[in-house]
N, C-alpha and C positions, 0 to 999 in steps of 0.2 A: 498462608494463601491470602490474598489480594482479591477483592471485590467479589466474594462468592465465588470462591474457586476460578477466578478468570487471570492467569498467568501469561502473559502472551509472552514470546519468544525475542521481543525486543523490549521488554522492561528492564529500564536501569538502576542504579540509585537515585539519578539524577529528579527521573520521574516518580520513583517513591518516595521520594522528599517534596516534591510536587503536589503529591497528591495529597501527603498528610497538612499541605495547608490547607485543605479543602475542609470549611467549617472553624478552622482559625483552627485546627490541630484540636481540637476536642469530637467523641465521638458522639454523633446524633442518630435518632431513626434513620435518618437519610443518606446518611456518608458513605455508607457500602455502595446505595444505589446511584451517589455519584460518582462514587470510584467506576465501578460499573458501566455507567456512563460515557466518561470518557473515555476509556479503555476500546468500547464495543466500537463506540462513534468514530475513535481513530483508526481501527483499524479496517472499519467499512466505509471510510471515505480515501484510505491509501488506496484501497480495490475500487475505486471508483464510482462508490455509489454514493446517494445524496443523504443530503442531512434531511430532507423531505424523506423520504425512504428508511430510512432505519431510526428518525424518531417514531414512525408510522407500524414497524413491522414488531412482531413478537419475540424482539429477541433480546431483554432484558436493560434496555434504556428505559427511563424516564419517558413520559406523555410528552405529546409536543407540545402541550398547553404547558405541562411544568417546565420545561426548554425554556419557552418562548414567555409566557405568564398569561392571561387573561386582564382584562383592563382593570382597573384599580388597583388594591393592595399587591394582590399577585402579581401582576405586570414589574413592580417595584424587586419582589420577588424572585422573580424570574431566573434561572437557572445560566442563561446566558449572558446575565448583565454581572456574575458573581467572579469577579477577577481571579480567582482563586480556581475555578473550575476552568476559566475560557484559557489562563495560561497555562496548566496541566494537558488540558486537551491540543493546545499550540504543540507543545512541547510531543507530547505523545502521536502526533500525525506526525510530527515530523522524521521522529524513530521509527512508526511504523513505514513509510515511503521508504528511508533509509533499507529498513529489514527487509522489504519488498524487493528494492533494487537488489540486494545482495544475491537474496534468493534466486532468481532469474538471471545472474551472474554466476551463481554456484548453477543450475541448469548446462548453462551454457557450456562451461570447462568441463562437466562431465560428455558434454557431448563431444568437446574437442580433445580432450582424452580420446576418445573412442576414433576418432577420425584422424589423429594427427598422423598414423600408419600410410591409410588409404587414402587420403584428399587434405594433402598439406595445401593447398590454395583455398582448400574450403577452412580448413581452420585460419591461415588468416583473414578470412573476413570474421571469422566469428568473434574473435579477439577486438578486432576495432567496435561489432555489433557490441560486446560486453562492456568496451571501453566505455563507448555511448548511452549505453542504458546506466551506467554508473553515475555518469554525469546528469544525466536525464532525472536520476534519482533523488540526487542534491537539489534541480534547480526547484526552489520554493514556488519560481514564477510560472512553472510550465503547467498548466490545467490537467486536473488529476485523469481525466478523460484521456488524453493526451496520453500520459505516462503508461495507460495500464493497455491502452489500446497497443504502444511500442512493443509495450513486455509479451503482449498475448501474441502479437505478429512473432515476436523473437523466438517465443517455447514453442512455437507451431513449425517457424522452419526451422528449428534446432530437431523437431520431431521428424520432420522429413528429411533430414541430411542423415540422422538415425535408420530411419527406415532403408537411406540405401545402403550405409553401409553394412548392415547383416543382419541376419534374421534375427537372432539375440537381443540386438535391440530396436526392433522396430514397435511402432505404437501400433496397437492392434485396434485401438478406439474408432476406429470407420470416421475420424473428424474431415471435416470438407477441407480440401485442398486450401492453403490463404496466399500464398506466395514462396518464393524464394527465398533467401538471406538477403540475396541485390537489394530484393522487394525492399526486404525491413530495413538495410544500412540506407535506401532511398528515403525512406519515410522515417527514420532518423535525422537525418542530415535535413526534408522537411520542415521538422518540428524545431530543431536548429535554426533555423532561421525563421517559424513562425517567436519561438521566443525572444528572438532579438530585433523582431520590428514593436515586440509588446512596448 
């Protein structure tokens, strides 16, 4: 196991070679907690949350002062100036966005499985909605906000195209209505074009 038990579902080689240059490949106090680290950080900034927010929170990062350093020696220090952790963690957001997109892509075919019977128009929208959040998932430039806001529109009306098609699979969670499919291929097609005025 990896960083105190922490395996995530998109670790590669690529990335466990990555990480054991972390300290120049010799073990320290600290290498598990930077493996850790990066790990935690990548995969709570693919969902959307801030590097302010899960240096801050209890869930098994480094302090933000050890991130970031304090003035003097520390600062030098610092956790984010150490090329060796900031390219592991490059590398590891970008597997986990990847892993994310799939995910919400596997989502999706299950629900068009289910509907390809009863609402073939509805499945192909879903298939271009999957196409897109695929894509969506690749682009490095799109704002992580952005990305996860598409995915949560997309599992939501994938949830309601569920719901009508039969009792069996409807979401019982009482979630608030968010839109359509149209809605989410809109607001795809959206972000599609905010990315290409970036």
């Amino acid at each position: 196991m990896i960083a105190d038990g922490i395996w995530p579902g998109w670790m590669t080689g690529e990335l466990e070679a990555a990480l054991e240059k972390v300290d120049a490949g010799r073990r320290t106090k600290d290498t598990g907690k930077k493996w850790a680290t990066v790990l935690i950080l990548a995969d709570g900034l693919a969902q959307g949350a801030s590097m302010r927010q899960l240096l801050r929170a209890d869930n098994g990062t480094c302090a933000e002062s050890t991130w970031y350093g304090k003035a003097g020696k520390r600062a030098r220090n610092a956790w984010c100036r150490d090329e060796a952790i900031t390219g592991a963690l490059e590398l590891a957001k970008r597997l986990a966005v990847q892993w994310e997109s799939r995910r919400v892509v596997r989502c999706l075919e299950q629900a068009r499985e289910r509907l390809a019977i009863g609402a073939p128009e509805a499945v192909g929208r879903m298939e271009e909605a999957a196409e897109r959040l695929m894509e969506l998932g690749a682009d490095e430039d799109l704002p992580a906000g952005a990305r996860v806001r598409a995915y949560d529109r997309a599992v939501d009306a994938g949830a309601k195209w569920l719901d009508r098609a039969d009792v069996a699979t409807a979401d019982k969670s009482q979630r608030e209505d968010r839109g359509s499919l149209l809605d989410v291929l809109e607001e795809l097609r959206e972000l599609d074009e905010e990315a290409g005025e970036v």
